[in-house]
C-alpha positions as CSV (number, residue, x, y, z in Angstrom):
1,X,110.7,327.3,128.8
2,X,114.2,327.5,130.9
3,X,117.0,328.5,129.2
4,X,120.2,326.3,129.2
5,X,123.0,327.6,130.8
6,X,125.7,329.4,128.6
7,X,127.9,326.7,129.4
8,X,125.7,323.9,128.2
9,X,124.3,326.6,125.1
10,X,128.1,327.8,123.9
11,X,129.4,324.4,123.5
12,X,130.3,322.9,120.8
13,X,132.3,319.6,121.8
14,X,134.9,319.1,124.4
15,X,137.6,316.2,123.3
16,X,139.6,314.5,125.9
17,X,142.4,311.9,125.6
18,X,141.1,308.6,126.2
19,X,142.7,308.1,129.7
20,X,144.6,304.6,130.4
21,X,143.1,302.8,134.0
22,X,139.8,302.5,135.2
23,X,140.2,304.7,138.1
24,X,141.0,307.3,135.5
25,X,138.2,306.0,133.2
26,X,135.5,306.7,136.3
27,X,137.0,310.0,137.8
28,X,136.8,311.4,133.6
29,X,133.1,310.3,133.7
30,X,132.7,312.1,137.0
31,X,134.4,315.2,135.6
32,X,131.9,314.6,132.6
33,X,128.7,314.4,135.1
34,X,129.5,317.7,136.4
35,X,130.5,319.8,133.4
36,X,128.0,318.9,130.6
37,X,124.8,317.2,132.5
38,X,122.3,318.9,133.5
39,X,120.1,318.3,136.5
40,X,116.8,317.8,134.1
41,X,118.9,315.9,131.3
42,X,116.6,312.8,130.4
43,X,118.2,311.4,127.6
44,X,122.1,310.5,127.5
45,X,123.7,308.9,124.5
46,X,126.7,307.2,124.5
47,X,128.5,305.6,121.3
48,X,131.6,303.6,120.6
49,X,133.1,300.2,120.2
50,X,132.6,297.0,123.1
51,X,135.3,297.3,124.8
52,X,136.9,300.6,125.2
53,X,135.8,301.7,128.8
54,X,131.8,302.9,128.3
55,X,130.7,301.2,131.5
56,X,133.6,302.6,133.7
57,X,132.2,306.2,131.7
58,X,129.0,305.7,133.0
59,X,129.7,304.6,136.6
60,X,131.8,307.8,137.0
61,X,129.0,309.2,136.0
62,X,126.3,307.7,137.7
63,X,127.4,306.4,140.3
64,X,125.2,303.4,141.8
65,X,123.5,302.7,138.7
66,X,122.6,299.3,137.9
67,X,123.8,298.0,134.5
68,X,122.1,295.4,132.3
69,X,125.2,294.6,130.3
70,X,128.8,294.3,131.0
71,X,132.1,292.9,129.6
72,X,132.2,290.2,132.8
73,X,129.0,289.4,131.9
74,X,126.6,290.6,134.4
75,X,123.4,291.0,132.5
76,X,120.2,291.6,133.7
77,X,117.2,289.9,131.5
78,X,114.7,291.4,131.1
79,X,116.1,295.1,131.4
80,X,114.3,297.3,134.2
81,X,113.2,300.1,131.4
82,X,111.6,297.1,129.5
83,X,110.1,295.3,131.7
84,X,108.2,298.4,133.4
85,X,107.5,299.5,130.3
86,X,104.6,296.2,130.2
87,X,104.0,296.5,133.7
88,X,103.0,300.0,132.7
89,X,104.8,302.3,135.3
90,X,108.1,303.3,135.6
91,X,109.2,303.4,139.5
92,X,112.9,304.3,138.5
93,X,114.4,307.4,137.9
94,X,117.1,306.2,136.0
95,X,118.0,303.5,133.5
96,X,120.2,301.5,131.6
97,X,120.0,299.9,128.3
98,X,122.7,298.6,125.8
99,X,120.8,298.5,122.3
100,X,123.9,296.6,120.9
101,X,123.0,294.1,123.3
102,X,119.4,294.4,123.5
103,X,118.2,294.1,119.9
104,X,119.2,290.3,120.0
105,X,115.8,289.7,122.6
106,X,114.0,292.5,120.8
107,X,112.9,294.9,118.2
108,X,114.0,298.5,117.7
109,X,110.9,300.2,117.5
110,X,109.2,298.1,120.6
111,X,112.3,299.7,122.5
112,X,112.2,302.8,121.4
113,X,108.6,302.9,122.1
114,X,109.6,302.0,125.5
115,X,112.2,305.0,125.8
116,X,109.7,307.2,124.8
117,X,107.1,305.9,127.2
118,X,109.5,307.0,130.2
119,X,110.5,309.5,128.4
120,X,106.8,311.5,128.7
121,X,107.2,310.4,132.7
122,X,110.4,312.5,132.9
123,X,113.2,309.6,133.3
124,X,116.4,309.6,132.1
125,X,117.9,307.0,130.0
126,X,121.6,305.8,129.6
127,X,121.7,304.5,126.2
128,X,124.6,302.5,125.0
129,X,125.2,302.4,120.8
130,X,122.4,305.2,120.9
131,X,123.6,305.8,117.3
132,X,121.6,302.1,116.4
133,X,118.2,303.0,118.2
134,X,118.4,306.6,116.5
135,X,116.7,305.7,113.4
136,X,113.6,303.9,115.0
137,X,113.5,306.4,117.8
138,X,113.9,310.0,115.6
139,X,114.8,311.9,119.3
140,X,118.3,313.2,119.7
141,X,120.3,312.5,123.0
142,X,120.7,315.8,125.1
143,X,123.8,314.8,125.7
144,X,125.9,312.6,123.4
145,X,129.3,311.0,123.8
146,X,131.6,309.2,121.6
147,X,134.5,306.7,123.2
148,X,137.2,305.5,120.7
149,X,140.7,306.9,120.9
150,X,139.3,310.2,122.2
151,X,136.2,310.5,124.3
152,X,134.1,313.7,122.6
153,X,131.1,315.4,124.3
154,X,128.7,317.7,123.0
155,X,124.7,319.0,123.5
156,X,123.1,318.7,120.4
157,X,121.1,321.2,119.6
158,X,118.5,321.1,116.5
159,X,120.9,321.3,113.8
160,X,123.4,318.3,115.5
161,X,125.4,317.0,115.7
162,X,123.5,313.6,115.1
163,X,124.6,310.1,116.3
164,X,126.0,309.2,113.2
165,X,128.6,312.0,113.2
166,X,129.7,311.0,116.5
167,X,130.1,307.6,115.6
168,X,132.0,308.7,112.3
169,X,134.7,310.7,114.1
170,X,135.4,307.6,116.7
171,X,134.9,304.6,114.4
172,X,137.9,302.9,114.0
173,X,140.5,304.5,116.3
174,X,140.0,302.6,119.4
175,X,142.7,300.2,118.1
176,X,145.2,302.9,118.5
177,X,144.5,302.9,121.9
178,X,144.8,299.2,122.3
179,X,148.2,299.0,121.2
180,X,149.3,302.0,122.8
181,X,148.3,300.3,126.3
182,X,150.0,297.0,125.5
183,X,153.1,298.8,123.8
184,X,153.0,300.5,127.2
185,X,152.8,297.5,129.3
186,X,155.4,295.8,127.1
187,X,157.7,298.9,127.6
188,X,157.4,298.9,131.3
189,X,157.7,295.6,131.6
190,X,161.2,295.7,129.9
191,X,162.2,298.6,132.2
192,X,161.6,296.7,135.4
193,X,162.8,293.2,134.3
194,X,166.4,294.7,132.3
195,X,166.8,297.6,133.4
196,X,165.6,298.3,137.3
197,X,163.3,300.6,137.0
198,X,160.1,300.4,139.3
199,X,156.4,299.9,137.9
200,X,155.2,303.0,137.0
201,X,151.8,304.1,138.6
202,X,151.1,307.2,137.3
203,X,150.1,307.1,133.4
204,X,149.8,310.3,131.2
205,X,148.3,310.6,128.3
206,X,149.3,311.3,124.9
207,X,147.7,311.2,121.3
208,X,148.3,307.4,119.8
209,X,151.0,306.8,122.4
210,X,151.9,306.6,125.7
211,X,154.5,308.7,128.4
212,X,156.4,306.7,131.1
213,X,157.4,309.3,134.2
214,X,160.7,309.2,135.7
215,X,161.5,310.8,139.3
216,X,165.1,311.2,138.1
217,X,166.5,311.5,134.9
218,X,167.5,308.0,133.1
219,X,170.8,308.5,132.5
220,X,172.2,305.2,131.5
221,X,168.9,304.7,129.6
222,X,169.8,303.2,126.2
223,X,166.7,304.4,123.9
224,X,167.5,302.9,120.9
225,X,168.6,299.5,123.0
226,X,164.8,299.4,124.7
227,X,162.8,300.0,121.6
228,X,164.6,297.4,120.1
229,X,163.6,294.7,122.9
230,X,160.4,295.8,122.7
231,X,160.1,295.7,118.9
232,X,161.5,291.9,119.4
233,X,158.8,291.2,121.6
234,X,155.8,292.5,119.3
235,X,157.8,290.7,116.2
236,X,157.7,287.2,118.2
237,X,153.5,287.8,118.3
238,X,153.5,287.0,122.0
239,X,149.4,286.3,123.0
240,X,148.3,289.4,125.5
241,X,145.0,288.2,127.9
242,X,143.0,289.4,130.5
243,X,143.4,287.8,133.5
244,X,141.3,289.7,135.9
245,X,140.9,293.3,137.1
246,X,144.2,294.2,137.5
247,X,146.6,292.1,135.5
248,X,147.1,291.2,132.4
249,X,149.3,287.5,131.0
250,X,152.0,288.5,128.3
251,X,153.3,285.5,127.0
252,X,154.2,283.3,130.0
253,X,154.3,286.0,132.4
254,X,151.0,288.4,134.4
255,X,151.7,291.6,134.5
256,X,149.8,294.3,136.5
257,X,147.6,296.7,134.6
258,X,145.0,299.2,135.5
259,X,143.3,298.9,132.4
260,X,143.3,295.0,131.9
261,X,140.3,294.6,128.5
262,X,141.7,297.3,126.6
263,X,144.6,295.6,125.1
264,X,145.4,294.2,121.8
265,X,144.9,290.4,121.7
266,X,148.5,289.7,120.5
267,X,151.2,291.7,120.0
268,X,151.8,291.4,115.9
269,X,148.9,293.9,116.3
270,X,151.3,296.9,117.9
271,X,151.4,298.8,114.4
272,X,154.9,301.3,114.1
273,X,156.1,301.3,117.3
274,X,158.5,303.9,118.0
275,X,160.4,305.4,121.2
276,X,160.9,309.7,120.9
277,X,165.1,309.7,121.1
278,X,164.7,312.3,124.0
279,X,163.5,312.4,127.6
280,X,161.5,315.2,127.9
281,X,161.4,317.1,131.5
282,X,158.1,318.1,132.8
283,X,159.2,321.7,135.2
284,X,155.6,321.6,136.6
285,X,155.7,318.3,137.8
286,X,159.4,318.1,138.3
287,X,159.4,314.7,136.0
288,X,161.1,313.3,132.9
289,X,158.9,311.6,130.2
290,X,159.8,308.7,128.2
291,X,157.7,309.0,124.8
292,X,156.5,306.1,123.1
293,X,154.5,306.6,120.1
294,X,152.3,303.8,117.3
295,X,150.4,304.0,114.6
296,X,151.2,306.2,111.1
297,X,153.6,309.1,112.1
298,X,152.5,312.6,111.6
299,X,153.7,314.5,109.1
300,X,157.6,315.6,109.5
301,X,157.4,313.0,112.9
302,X,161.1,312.9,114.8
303,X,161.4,316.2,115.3
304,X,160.6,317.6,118.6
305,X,158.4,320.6,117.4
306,X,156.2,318.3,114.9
307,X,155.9,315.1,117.7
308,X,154.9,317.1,120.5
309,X,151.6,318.5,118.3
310,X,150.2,314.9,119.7
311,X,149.9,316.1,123.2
């Protein structure tokens, strides 16, 4: 039996901020594909809420691979793994199958007798909500990823972690992440229209928040001014859409956004918004960092020394 590699058998879980963008989305899942897979990985779990960026995941992932299930609504019917699962041969090497989506057309254990059909053939499997088929199918992803606020990875090994633990530490928080994007959106908005700035295009990351770079230092910036325009905004509950892949409709005006379906639906849903009363300066990158923050503070939040332990 071959050994794993001491980078695949020493890890625990590797956590990474939920990154803004698709392109970011798609180069993480890349990063992912060649840190934590392994050539002969057959079975890849992922778990987490519709809507917060699996697909873009996997395509960084695996590239080229044909998904039966997306938020535009690209489905194929019936699935490949399925389908040549009664035709009784498998001429794939890979497949896709959302379980979320798939249990509406069929049972769990006729699918999961499926999975382990191609299983014994050596295929791999992508298996969206793998924490639902779990149960009926009693074989533990090699791999496993949760997507919420964070995006955790981790190689089960015989004593777990097990797909419900995953989806216990995500469950829930990807709403942090939807109103930091449109607090975001509604912050930079503001800068351009009032104040002059350009759009930003660069996006950082930052836990239940969001950091707008600056080449030069903001000096006639009124902090307190701009979080209160925005705060106006998200009191008036303007209506925050999808329009297509790169915008977004605020109100009565689109907006450009590289992350257009992971927004909150209006914004009465932007909890605690807040703007840190400091630009930060970045010496590394030579850049100064508007911090906005929502959600429940952390304990002792406003100071610099207790804010900055959400990076």
């Amino acid at each position: 039996m071959a050994r794993k590699s001491i980078q695949h058998e020493c890890l625990r879980y590797a956590v990474y901020h939920a990154p803004r963008g698709k392109p970011r989305l798609l180069e993480l899942g890349n990063v992912i594909q060649q840190r934590y897979l392994a050539p002969k990985d057959q079975l890849i779990g992922i778990i987490g809420e519709a809507g917060t960026g699996k697909s873009s995941v996997i395509r960084g992932m695996f590239p080229g691979l044909e998904l039966t299930n997306e938020d535009d609504g690209v489905n194929v019917r019936p699935v490949p793994l399925l389908r040549m699962y009664n035709e009784g041969k498998f001429t794939s090497h890979t497949y896709h199958i959302d379980i979320r989506f798939e249990q509406a057309f069929v049972q769990l254990y006729e699918i999961a007798e499926a999975i382990k059909a191609a299983l014994k053939q050596e295929k791999r499997i992508i298996i969206e909500h793998f924490d639902i088929i779990y149960p009926a199918l009693k074989i533990n992803a090699e791999v496993l990823i949760g997507i919420g606020e964070e995006i955790i990875v981790t190689r089960p090994d015989v004593f777990g972690p097990l797909p419900e633990d995953v989806r216990k530490l995500i469950e829930g928080t990807a709403v942090f992440r939807r109103m930091a994007h449109s607090a975001e959106d509604l912050t930079s908005s503001i800068l351009e229209k009032d104040y002059g700035f350009k759009h930003p295009l660069l996006h950082r990351d930052v836990k239940r928040g969001f950091v707008i770079e600056f080449e030069e230092k903001p000096e006639n910036l009124k902090l307190d001014e701009l979080e209160n325009k925005v705060k106006d905004i998200i009191n008036k509950g303007v209506d925050i859409n999808y329009l297509d892949e790169s915008h977004i409709q605020m109100g009565d005006f689109s907006y450009h956004c590289t992350g257009p379906r992971i927004h909150v639906k209006n914004s009465s849903e932007i909890k605690n918004f807040r703007l840190q009363k400091n630009i930060y300066f970045d010496e590394i990158s030579s850049t100064y960092c508007l911090v906005g923050l929502v959600g429940e503070a952390v304990e002792g939040s406003g100071t610099r020394k207790e804010e900055l332990k959400l990076f």
